[in-house]
C-alpha positions in Angstrom: -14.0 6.1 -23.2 -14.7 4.1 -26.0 -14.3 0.2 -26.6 -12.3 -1.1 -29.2 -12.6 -4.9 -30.5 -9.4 -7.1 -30.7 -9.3 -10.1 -33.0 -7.0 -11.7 -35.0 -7.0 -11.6 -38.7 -5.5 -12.9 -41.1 -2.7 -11.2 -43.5 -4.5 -11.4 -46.7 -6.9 -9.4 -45.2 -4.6 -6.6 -45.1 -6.1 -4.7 -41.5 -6.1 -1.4 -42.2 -3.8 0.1 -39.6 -6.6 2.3 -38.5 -8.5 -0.3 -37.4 -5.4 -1.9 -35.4 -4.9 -1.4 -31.6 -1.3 -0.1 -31.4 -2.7 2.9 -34.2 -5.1 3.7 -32.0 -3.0 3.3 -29.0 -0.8 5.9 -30.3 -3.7 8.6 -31.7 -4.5 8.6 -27.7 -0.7 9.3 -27.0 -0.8 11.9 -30.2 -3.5 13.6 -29.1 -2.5 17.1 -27.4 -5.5 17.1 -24.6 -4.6 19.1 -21.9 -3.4 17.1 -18.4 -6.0 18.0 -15.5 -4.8 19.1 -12.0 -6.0 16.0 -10.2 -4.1 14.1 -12.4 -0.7 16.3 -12.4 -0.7 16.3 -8.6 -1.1 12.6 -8.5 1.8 12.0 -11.1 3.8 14.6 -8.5 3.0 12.1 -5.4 3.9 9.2 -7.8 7.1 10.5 -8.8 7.7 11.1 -4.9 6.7 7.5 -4.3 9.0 6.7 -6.7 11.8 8.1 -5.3 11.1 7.1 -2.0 11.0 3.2 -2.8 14.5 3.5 -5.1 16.6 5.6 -2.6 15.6 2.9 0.2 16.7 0.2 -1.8 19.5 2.1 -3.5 22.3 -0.4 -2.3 20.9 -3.8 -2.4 22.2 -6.4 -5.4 20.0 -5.5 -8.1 20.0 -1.6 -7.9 23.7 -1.6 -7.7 24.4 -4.0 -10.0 22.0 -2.5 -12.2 23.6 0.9 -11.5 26.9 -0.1 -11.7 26.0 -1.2 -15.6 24.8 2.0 -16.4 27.5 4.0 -15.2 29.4 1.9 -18.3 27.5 4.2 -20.9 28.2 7.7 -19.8 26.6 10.8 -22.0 27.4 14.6 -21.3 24.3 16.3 -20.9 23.0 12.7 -20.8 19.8 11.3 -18.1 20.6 11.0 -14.1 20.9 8.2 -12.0 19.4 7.6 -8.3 22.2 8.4 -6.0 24.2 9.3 -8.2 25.2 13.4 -8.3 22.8 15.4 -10.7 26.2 17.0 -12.4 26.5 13.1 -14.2 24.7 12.2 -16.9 24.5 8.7 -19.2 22.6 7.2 -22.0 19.0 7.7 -21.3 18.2 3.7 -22.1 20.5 2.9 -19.1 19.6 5.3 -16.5 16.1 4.0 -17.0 17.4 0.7 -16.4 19.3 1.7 -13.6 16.2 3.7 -11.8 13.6 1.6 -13.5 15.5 -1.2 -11.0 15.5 0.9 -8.0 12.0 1.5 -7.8 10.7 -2.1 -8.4 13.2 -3.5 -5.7 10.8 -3.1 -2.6 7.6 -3.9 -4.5 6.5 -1.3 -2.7 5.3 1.6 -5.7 2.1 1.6 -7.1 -0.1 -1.0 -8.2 -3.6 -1.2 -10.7 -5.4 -5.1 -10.8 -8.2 -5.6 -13.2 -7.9 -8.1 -16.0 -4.2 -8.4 -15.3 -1.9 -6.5 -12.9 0.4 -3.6 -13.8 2.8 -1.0 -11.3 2.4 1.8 -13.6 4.7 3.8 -12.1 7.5 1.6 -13.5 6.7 3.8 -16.7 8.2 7.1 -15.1 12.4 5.9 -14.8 12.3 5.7 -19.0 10.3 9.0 -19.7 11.9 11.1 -17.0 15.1 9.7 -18.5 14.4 10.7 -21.9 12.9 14.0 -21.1 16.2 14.7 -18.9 18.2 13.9 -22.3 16.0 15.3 -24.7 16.0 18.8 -22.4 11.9 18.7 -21.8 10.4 20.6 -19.1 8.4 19.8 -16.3 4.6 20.4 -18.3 6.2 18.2 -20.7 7.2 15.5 -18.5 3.4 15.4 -16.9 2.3 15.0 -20.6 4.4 11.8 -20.9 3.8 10.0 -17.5 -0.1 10.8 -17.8 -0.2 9.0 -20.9 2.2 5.9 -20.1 -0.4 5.8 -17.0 -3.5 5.9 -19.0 -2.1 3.3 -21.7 -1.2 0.6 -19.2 -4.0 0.8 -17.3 -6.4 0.7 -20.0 -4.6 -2.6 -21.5 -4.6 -4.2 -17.9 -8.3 -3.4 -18.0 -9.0 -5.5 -21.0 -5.8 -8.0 -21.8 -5.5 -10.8 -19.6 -1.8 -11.9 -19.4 -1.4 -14.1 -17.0 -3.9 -16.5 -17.7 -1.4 -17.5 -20.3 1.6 -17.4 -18.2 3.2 -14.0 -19.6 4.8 -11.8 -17.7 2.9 -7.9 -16.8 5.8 -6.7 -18.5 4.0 -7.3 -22.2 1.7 -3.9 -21.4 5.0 -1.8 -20.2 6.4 -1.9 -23.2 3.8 -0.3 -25.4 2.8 2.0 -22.8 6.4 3.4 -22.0 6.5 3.8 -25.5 3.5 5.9 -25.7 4.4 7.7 -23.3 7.3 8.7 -24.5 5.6 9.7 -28.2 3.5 12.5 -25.9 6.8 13.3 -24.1 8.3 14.5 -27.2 5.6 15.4 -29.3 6.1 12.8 -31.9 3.3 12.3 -34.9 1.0 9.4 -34.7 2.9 7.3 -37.3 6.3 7.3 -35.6 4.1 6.4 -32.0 2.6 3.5 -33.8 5.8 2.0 -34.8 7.4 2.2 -31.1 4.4 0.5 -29.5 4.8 -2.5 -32.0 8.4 -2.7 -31.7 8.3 -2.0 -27.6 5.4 -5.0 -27.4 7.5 -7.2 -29.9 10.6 -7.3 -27.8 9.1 -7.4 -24.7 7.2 -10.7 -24.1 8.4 -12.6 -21.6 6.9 -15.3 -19.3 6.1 -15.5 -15.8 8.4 -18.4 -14.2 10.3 -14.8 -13.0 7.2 -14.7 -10.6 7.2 -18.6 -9.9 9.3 -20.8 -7.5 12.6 -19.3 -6.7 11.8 -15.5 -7.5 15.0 -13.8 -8.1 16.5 -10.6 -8.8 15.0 -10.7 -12.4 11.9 -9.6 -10.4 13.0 -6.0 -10.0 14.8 -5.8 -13.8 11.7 -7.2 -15.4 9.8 -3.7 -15.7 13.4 -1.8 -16.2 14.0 -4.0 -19.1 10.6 -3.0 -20.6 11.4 -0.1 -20.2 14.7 0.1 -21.3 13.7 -1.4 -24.8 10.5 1.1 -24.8 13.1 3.8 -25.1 15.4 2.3 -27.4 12.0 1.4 -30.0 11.2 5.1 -30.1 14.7 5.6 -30.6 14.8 3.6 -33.8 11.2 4.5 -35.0 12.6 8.2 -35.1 14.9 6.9 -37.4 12.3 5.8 -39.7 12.4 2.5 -38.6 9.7 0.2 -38.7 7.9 -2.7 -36.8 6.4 -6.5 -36.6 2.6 -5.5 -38.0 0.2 -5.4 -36.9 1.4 -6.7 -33.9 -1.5 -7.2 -31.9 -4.3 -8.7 -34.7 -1.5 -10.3 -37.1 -2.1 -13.7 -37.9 1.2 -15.1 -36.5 1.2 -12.3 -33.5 1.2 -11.6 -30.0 -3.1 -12.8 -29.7 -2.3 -15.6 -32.0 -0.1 -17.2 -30.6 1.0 -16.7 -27.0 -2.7 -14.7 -25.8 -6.5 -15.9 -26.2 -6.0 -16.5 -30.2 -3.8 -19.9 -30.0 -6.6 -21.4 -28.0 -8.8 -22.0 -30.7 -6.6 -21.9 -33.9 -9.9 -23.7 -35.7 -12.3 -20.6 -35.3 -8.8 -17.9 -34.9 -10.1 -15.4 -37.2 -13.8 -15.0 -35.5 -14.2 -14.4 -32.4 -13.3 -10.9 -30.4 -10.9 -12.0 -27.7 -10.2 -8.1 -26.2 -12.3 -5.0 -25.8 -9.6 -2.6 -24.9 -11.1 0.9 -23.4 -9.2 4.3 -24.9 -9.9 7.6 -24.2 -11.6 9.1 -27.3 -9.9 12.6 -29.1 -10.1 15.4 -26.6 -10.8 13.0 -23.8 -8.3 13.9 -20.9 -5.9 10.7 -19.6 -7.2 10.7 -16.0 -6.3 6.7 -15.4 -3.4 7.5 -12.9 -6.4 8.3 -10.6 -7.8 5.0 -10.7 -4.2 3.6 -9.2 -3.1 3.4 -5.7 0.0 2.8 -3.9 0.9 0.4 -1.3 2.2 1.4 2.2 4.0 -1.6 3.3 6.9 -3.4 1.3 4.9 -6.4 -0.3 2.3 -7.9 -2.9 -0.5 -5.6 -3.4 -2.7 -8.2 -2.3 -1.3 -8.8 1.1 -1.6 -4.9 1.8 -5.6 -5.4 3.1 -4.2 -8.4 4.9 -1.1 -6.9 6.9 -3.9 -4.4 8.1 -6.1 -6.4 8.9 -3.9 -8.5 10.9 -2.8 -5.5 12.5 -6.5 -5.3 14.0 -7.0 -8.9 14.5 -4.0 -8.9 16.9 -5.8 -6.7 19.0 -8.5 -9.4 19.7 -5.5 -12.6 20.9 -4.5 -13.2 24.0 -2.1 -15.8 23.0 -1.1 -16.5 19.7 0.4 -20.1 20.6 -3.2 -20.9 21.2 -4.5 -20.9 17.3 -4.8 -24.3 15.7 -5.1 -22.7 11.9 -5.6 -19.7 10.3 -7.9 -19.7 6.8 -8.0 -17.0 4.4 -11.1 -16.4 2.3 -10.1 -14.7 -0.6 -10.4 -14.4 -4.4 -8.3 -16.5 -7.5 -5.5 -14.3 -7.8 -4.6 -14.2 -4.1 -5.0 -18.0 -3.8 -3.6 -19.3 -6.6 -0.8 -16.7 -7.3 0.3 -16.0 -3.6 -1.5 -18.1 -1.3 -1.3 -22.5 -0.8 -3.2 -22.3 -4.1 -0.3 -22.3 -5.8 1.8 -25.3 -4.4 5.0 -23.7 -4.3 6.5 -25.0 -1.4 9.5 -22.1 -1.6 6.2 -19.9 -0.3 6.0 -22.1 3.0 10.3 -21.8 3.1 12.2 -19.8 5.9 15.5 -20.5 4.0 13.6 -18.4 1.3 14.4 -15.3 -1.1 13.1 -12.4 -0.2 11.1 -12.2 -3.4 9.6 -15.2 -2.7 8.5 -14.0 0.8 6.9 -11.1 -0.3 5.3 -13.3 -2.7 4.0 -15.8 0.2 0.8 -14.3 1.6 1.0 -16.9 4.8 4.3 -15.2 5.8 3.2 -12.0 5.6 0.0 -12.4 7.5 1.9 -14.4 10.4 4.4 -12.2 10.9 1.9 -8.7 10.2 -0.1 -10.4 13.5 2.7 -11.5 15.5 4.7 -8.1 15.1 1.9 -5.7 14.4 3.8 -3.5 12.4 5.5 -3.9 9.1 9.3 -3.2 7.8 10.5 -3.3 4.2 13.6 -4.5 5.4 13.4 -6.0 9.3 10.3 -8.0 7.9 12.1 -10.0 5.5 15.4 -10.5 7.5 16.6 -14.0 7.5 17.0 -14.4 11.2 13.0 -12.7 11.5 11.6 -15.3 8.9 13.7 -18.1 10.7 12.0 -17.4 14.2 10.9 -20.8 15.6 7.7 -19.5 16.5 6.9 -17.5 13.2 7.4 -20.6 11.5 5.3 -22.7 13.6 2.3 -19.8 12.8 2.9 -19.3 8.8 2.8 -23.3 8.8 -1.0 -22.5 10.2 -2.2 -20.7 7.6 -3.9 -22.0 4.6 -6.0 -19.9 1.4 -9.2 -20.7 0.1 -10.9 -19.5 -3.2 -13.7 -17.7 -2.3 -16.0 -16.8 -5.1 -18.1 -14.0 -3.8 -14.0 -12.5 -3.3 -13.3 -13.7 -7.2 -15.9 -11.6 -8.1 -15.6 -8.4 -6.1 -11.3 -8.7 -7.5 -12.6 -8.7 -11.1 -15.7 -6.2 -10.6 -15.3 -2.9 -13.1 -16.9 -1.0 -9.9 -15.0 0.7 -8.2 -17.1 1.0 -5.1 -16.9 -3.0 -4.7 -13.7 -3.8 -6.1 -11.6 -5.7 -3.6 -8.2 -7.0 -2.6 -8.7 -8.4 0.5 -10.0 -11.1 2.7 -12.2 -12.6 5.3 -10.1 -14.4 7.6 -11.0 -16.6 10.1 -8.7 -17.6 12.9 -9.7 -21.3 14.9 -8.0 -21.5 18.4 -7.2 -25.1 19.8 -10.0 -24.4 22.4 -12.9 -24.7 19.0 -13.5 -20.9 19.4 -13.4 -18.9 16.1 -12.1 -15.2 15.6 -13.8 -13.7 11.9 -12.5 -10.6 10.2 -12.7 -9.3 7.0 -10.9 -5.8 5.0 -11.7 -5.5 1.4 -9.1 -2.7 0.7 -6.1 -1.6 2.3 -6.2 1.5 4.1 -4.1 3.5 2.1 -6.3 2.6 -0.6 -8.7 5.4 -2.2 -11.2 3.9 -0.4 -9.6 2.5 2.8 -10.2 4.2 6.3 -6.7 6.2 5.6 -6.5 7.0 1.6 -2.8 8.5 1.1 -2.5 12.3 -0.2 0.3 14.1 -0.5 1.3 14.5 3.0 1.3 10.6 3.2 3.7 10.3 -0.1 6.3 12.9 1.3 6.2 10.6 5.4 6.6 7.4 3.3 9.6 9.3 1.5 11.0 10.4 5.2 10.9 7.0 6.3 12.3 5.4 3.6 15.0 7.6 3.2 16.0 8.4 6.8 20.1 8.0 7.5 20.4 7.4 3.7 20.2 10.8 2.7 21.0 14.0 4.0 18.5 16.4 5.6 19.6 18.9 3.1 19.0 17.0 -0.1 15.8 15.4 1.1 13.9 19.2 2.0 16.1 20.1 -2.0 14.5 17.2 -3.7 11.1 17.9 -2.1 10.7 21.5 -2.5 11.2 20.7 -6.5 9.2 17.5 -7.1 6.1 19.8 -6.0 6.6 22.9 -8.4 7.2 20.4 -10.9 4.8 22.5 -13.5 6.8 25.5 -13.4 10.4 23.3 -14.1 12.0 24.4 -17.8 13.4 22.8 -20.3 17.1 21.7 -18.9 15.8 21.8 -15.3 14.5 18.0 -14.9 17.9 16.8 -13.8 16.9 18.5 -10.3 14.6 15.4 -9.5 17.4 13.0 -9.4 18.1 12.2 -5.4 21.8 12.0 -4.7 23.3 10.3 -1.8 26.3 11.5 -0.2 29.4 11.0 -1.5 30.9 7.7 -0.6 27.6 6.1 1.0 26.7 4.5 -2.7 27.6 0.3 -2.3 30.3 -0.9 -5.9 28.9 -3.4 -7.6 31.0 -6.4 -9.2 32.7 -6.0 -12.8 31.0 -7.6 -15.6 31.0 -6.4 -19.3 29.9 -2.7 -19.0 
């Protein structure tokens, strides 16, 4: 890997586009290195996990509605939608939207946290799309997805988003993009037009993951990706984009990141060191991401396990005065009583919000000791008398030492969890701690692929039928040896009838 620095500059200094980060983001996606096993395996258990997350979520509001939009913009030999028969086919931008909604639903895909926080698999409903249109094969479609991986998480390695309140969303743009440049093969110029445009139209801000969380939750990344496909689209064309994007004087550093912070000394300093793969280098960042195994914030996944063990240790739960978790900025401020959002402490409450409220999902992970991605979140189960009376127990605490480990670059200390420490009414003191969950790569139970195809049982069970689910799962895995024409066979169809309308609107 090789740093790159990323500063602003200003126009009359004319930045050679060699020397700009989206040029060199796209010589990575240009470059024809071959995709490793590890990392083709992994993509196969991510496009499972995929799967798995959409089709249980396939008739709540925002899928359908979101599916009911695409089915507006129907194209023969077009892309596939979830649920939908793989003999239909519509307009590749739409079916990512449709499946790009799908799988964010349950907040229950994949996940990478370093400077910012990503789900990278959000990039596979736009270039599965695309390569379903465009009549790529399965080799091809690895390509693609290992690139969208290794772009967004090398630019959620470097670029901090949130500190200035933009939404994740900002590195799914370019990286969708990039992926789709490897995806069909397209020459470093063309690439480097599509990531501008795809990071240009794709800045949004994070009040979506603030107070009343809504639906626009699960469209955020579907959006991204959705104008990801349709900046490729027009850089085919020709067209071209906002430049340089990233380092402009009046751009996306300049104004909305790190630049407009000290407009006085905004053409000095380096703001970003962004780490790319040099030429030849294989994209093996996909490895460095891990999924979650319960339905929630990535940073309560440590914490429902751990409360899992902790309820081993209480005799009565009515008994504990408070509960205080020890844990690092993100966790406190962004999910925890840190961030004085008092929809977090609410029973009357979305369920986005709850799976954004780290004190509801600990209380009810120790009272119930197991975890549902839809009985958890049921408005009569967070309405429980005695469930609110515990989450109104629980407080967070910054803990620095936990700050650190979040935000270390080693992987063999890099944590997302907590030490928690339960006081009963009596004085006594319980004290745990988990730093990863244990589905993580390092947890006591890392997931492999026999854990990716029980999580897509589970989540699927009584929604499809036996048949399709043993079809769809026999495929997936020889995904390498699917032609061109083939990639349709990796849509999962319910059966016929069992898909929820949604209401009429425009489309």
């Amino acid at each position: 890997m090789k740093l790159h620095p990323v500063k602003v500059h200003p126009s009359k200094a004319l930045l050679p586009r060699e020397e700009q980060l989206a040029w060199k983001i796209a010589g990575v996606a240009a470059d024809k290195v071959a995709v490793q096993k590890p990392v083709a395996e992994m993509i196969i258990n991510r496009i499972i996990d995929n799967a798995s997350v959409a089709i249980a979520a396939i008739n709540r509001s925002a899928p359908t509605s979101a599916r009911t939009m695409a089915m507006g913009h129907p194209r023969k030999g077009g892309a596939t939608i979830f649920g939908l028969p793989n003999s239909k086919g519509f307009s590749p931008e739409w079916a990512a939207w449709a499946n790009g909604t799908a799988v964010r639903e349950l907040d229950m895909h994949d996940t990478f946290l370093a400077a910012d926080y990503s789900h990278p698999g959000d990039n596979i409903p736009a270039i599965l799309a695309v390569a379903q249109t465009m009549e790529r094969s399965g080799r091809d479609l690895i390509r693609g997805i290992a690139t969208g991986y290794e772009i967004q998480v090398d630019l959620v390695r470097a670029i901090c988003l949130h500190e200035h309140k933009v939404d994740h969303i900002a590195h799914l743009g370019p990286s969708a993009a990039a992926g789709l440049g490897t995806l069909l093969g397209l020459k470093q110029e063309v690439i480097y037009q599509a990531v501008q445009q795809a990071l240009h139209t794709t800045i949004t801000f994070r009040q979506s993951r603030k107070g009343e969380i809504s639906s626009w939750k699960a469209f955020a990344p579907a959006h991204a990706g959705k104008l990801a496909v349709e900046a490729v689209d027009r850089a085919m064309r020709g067209e071209g984009a906002p430049s340089p994007i990233y380092e402009g004087e009046d751009s996306v550093i300049a104004w909305v990141l790190s630049g407009r912070s000290n407009r006085s000394d905004v053409y000095g300093p380096v703001y970003y060191n962004v780490p790319l793969p040099e030429k030849g280098e294989p994209k093996r960042a996909i490895l460095d991401t891990y999924t979650k195994e319960h339905s929630a914030e990535y940073q309560s996944q440590a914490l429902i396990d751990l409360a899992f063990r902790m309820r081993e240790k209480i005799a009565d739960q009515e008994a504990i005065e408070k509960i205080i978790l020890h844990t690092s900025h993100h966790t406190h401020y962004v999910i925890g009583t840190g961030a004085n959002d008092p929809q977090k402490m609410d029973p009357k409450a979305s369920r986005e919000t709850l799976d954004h409220s780290i004190m509801y999902i600990f209380a009810v992970a120790l009272q119930d000791g197991s975890w549902h991605h839809v009985d958890s979140y049921a408005p009569k189960r967070a309405g429980r008398a005695d469930t609110v009376r515990l989450w109104h127990k629980i407080e967070t605490r910054e803990d620095p030492e936990w700050t650190r480990r979040y935000h270390s670059t080693d992987p063999a200390e890099k944590a997302f969890g907590a030490r928690v420490e339960i006081v009963f009414k009596d004085g006594t003191t319980l004290v745990d701690e988990m730093a990863v969950a244990n589905a993580h790569p390092l947890g006591a139970r890392p997931f492999g692929r026999e854990d990716y195809i029980r999580k897509f049982r589970i989540l699927t069970e009584g929604i499809l039928a036996p048949r399709e689910v043993e079809r769809f799962l026999e495929v997936v895995q020889d995904l390498p040896r699917l032609q061109a024409g083939e990639l349709h066979l990796l849509n999962v169809s319910l059966p016929r009838g069992a898909l929820a309308e949604g209401k009429p609107g425009i489309f």
